[in-house]
N, C-alpha and C positions, 0 to 999 in steps of 0.2 A: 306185491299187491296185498296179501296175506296180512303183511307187517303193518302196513300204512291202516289196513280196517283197525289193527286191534287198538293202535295209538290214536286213532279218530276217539274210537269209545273211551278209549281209558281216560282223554282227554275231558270227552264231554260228560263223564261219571264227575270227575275229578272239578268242573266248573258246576255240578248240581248241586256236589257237596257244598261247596265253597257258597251258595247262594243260599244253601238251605239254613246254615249255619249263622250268615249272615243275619238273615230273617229272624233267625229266633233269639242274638240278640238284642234286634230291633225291637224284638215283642216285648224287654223288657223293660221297655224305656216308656213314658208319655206318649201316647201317639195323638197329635197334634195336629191342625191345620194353622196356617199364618193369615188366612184369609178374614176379613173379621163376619162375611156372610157364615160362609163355614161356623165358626164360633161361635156370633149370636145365634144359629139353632140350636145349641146346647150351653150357654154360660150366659147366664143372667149378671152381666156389670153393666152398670150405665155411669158416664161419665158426663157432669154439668159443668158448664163455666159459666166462673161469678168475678166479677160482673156479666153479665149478658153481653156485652156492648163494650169490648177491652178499648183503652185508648194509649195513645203514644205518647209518650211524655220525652219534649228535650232537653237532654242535658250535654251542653256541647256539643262535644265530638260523640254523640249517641242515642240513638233511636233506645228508651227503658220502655220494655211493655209488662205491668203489673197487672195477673190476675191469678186467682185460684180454678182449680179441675177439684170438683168435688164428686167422690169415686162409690158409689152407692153397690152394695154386694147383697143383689136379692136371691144368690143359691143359695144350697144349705148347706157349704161346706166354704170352709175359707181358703183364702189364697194370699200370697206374699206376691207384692210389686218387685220384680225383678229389672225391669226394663222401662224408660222413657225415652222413645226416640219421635224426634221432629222433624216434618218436612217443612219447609217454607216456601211458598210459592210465589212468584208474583200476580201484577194481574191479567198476564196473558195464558196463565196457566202452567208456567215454565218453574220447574225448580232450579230454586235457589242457595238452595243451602241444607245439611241436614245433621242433625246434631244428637248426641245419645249420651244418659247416662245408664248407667251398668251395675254388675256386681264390680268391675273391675277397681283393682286398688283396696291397701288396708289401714284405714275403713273406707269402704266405698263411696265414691263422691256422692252417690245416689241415699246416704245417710241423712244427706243436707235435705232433704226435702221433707222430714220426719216420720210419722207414725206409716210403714209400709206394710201392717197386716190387716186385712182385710175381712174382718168377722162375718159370719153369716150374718146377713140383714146389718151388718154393721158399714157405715161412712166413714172415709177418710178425707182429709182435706191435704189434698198436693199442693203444696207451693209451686206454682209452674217457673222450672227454674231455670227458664233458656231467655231470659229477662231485658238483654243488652245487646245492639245490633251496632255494625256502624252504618254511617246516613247515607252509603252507597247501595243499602242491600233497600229494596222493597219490600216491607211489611203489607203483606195482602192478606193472605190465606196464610194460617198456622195449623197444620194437621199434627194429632199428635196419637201414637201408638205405645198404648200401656201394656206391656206383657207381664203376667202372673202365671206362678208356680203356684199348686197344691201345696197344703202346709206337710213338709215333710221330705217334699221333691231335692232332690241335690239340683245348685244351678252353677250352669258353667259360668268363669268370671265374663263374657261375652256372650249371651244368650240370642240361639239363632234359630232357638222353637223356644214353646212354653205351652203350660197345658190351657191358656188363654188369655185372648188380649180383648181390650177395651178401645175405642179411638173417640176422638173427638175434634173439631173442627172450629177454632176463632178467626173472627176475619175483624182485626184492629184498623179502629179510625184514629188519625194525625188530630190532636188538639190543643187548639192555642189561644187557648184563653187572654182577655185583658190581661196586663201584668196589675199587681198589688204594690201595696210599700212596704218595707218589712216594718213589722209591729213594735220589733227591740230596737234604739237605735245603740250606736256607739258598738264598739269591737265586741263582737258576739260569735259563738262558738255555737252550730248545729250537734247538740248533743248526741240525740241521735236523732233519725230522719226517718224516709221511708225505703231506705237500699234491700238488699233480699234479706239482710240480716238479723236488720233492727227488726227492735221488739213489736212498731206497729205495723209494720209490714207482716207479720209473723200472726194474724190473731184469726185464731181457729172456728171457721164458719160451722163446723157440724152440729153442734147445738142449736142457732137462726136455722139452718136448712131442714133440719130435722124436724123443727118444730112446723116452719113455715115457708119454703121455699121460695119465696115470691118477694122475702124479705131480710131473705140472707146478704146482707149488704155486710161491708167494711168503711165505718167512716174515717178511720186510723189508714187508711190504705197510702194518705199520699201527707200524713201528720210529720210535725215538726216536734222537738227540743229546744227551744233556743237559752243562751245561757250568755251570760255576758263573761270574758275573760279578759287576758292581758296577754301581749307579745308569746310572753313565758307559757302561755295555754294554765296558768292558774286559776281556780275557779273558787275558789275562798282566800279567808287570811285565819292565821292564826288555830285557834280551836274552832273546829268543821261543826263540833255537836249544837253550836248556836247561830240559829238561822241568821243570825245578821251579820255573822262574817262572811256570807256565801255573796259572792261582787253580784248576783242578780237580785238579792233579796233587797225591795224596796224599789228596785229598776224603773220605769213610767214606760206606760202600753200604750200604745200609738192605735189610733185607726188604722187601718190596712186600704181602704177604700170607704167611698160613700155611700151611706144607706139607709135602711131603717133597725132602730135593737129591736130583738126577735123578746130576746131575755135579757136580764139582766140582774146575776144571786150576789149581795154582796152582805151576808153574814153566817158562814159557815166559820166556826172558830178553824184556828189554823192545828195543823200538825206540829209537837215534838220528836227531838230526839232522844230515845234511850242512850245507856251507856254504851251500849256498842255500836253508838252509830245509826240504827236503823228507826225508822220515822212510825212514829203510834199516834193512831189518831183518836180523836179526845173523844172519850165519853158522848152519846148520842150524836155523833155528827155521822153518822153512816145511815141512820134511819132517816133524817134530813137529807143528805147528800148521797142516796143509793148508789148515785152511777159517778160519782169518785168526781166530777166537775172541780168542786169546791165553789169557791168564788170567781163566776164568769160572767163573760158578756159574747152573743151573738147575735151578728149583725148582716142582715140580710142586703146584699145588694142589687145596683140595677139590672145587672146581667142574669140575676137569677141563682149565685152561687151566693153559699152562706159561710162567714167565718166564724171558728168558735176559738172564744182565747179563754186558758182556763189557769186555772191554781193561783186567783188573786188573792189580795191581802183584805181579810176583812172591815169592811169600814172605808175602802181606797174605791172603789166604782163610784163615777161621779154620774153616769147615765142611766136611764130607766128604759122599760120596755116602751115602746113607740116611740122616742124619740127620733129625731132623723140626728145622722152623725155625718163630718164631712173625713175625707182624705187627710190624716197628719193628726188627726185630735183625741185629745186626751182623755183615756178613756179608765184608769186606774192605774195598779201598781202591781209587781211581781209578788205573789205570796207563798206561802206553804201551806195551801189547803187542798182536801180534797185527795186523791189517788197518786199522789207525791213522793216521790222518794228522797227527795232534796226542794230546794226552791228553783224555779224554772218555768218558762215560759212554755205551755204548751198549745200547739198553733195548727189549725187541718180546717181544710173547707171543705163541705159536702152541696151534695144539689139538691139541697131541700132544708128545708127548718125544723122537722120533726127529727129525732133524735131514737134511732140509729138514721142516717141517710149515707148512701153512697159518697164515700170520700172521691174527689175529683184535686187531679195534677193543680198548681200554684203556680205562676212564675213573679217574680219579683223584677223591680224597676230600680235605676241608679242606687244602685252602691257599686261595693269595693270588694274584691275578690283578694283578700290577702295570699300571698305564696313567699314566706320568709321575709325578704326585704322589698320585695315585687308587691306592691300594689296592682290589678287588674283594675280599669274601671268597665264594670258593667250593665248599659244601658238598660238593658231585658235582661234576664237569664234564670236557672231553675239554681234551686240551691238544695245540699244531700248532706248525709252524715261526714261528718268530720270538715266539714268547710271551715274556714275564718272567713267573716263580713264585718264589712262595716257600713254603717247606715248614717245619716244623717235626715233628721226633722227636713229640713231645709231641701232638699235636695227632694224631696216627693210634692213639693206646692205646688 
C-alpha cells in the first residue's frame, strides 16, 4: 500500500511538470484566437471586395469568377498575409469545397497574389486567386479567411494559428450577356486577355480605393489584345522596328454590336520605335491623350454595356460622337497610338460611358475556335489569352 501511494505522487508530480513546462513553451509563441469575433476586438483589418457584385463568366468547361479583396490595415503595427483559405458554399448552406493558399512550397504559390505586407494604415489589393470552378460546383457564397503574422513572426509552411485573421464574404451572380461580334476579323491571336495572369487583369485598385472607394472600379478587368497572326502564330514580317510589318497594323475594326458613339479621338499622332525595340511616344501626345486611349471609338449599346476599341490609326475613324452605328460596320483601322507597345487591337466593355466604369465579362458569336488543324465552330462563346479565332464580317449580319 505504502509503494502504490508513493508512485501515485511521483506520477502526478511528474505530469505537473510536464504541463508546466509545456505551458511556458506555449507562452512563447503568438497566442492567438481563429475565431475572427475573438480577433475583430483586437485587430483592426477590414477586408472589401471590388466589384461589389462579383459575376460568373463562361468559359467552356468553367465557371471564372474575377474580383479583388482589398485588405485595409487600420492598426498601428503591420502584418504579413500568411494564409488565404476558401470556403464555398452552396445555396442551401452546405459546403462545397475549400481551398488554401499557404507559405507552403519554394516560392510559395501564395507569391502569386503579390504585395503581402500590410503597413500600418496601409492597403493591399489581393488578386482573389481561387478564380476557376467546374460547372458542377455551385458558386453561391464565397467565404474567404485571410491569416496574418506580425512583421517578424516565424510562419509554419501550413499555418494553423496566426496572430490575426481577416474574412470576408462574396456571393457571385451567373451572367450572360447578349453575345457581340468580334471586332478583328480574319485569324487573330488573343494576345493577352483577362486570365489571372494578364496584365489587365492584374491593375492595382489601391490608389481609386484610397482616394474614393465608391469608385475603385476596373474597366480592364475582363479587356482583350487582339492581334492578327498566321498558322505559324507569327505576328509581323521582316524588321519588327516598323509598325507596318506588324500583320495588325492597318487591320479594319468592325462594330461589335449596335448603338450609339459615345466618343470618338481620331488625331493622336501615332507611336515609334526606338532602337531597341521599345515604343516612345511623340512629343505632346500624352498631355492630349493622358489616359494612353490614343485613337478610339466608344460605342454605347442597347443593352446598356459600352465598347471601347482603342490604339487606332490617326486619320482611319470614319464615325463621330452620336452617330448611331449598326453590327459589322466599319469603324477605322488598327494603329499604334496611345499606351501601345506594339500595334494591337485593344478591346473591354464596361457598364457605363464614363471612363473608369466597371469592366463586365464579353461573349462573342460565330467564329472559329482554331486547335492546330481542328477548326471548332463556335456559335456563342467567351474568348481568353492565348486563343486562335477566326471571324469573318459575313458571319455576324
Amino acid at each position: 500500500m505504502q509503494f502504490i501511494r508513493k508512485f501515485d505522487f511521483g506520477r502526478l508530480l511528474a505530469v505537473i511538470l510536464l504541463f508546466t513546462a509545456w505551458g511556458c513553451l506555449r507562452s512563447e509563441q503568438p497566442k492567438i484566437s481563429l475565431r475572427p469575433k475573438a480577433i475583430g476586438e483586437d485587430v483592426k483589418i477590414q477586408v472589401n471586395v471590388l466589384p461589389g457584385q462579383p459575376l460568373i463568366e463562361r468559359r467552356r468547361r468553367q465557371q471564372i469568377v474575377n474580383f479583388d479583396l482589398l485588405v485595409t490595415n487600420t492598426d498601428t503595427i503591420p502584418y504579413k498575409l500568411v494564409c488565404i483559405r476558401l470556403k464555398l458554399f452552396d445555396r442551401d448552406g452546405r459546403l462545397e469545397l475549400e481551398r488554401e493558399l499557404n507559405e507552403n512550397g519554394k516560392p510559395p504559390a501564395l507569391n502569386s497574389i503579390g504585395q503581402r505586407l500590410l503597413k500600418p494604415g496601409g492597403v493591399i489589393d489581393v488578386y482573389q486567386p481561387f478564380y476557376s470552378f467546374s460547372p458542377e460546383v455551385q458558386v453561391h457564397k464565397m467565404h474567404f479567411e485571410l491569416l496574418f503574422m506580425k512583421e517578424g513572426h516565424s510562419t509554419p509552411p501550413v499555418a494553423i494559428s496566426a496572430d490575426a485573421m481577416a474574412t470576408a464574404d462574396a456571393l457571385p451572380e451567373v451572367y450572360s450577356p447578349a453575345p457581340y461580334c468580334l471586332p478583328l476579323h480574319g485569324l487573330s491571336l488573343v494576345h493577352d486577355g483577362h486570365d489571372f495572369n494578364s496584365h489587365h487583369r492584374r491593375f492595382n485598385l489601391v490608389e481609386r480605393f484610397k482616394s474614393n472607394s465608391t469608385l475603385a472600379v476596373s474597366a480592364n478587368l475582363y479587356a482583350y489584345d487582339f492581334m492578327r497572326t498566321t498558322k505559324q502564330g507569327a505576328l509581323f514580317v521582316r524588321d519588327p522596328h516598323q509598325k507596318e510589318n506588324w500583320l495588325t497594323y492597318g487591320e479594319p475594326i468592325f462594330a461589335p454590336a449596335s448603338g450609339v458613339v459615345v466618343q470618338a479621338v481620331n488625331d493622336i499622332v501615332e507611336n515609334t520605335f526606338d532602337h531597341r525595340g521599345e515604343a516612345q511616344t511623340p512629343p505632346g501626345a500624352e498631355s492630349k491623350d493622358p489616359k494612353g486611349f490614343g485613337n478610339y471609338v466608344s460605342i454605347l449599346h442597347r443593352d446598356g454595356r459600352v465598347s471601347w476599341l482603342l490604339h487606332m490609326q490617326p486619320g482611319s475613324v470614319t464615325v463621330k460622337s452620336g452617330a448611331r452605328v449598326v453590327t459589322g460596320q466599319f469603324l477605322g483601322k488598327v494603329g499604334f497610338s496611345g499606351d501601345s507597345l506594339f500595334p494591337h487591337l485593344h478591346y473591354n466593355v464596361t457598364n457605363g460611358t464614363a471612363y473608369p466604369s466597371q469592366g463586365v465579362p464579353s461573349y462573342f458569336r460565330n467564329f472559329k475556335w482554331l486547335l492546330g488543324s481542328r477548326a471548332l465552330k463556335m456559335p456563342v462563346g467567351q474568348v481568353d489569352t492565348g486563343d486562335l479565332i477566326e471571324s469573318e464580317q459575313k458571319w455576324c449580319k
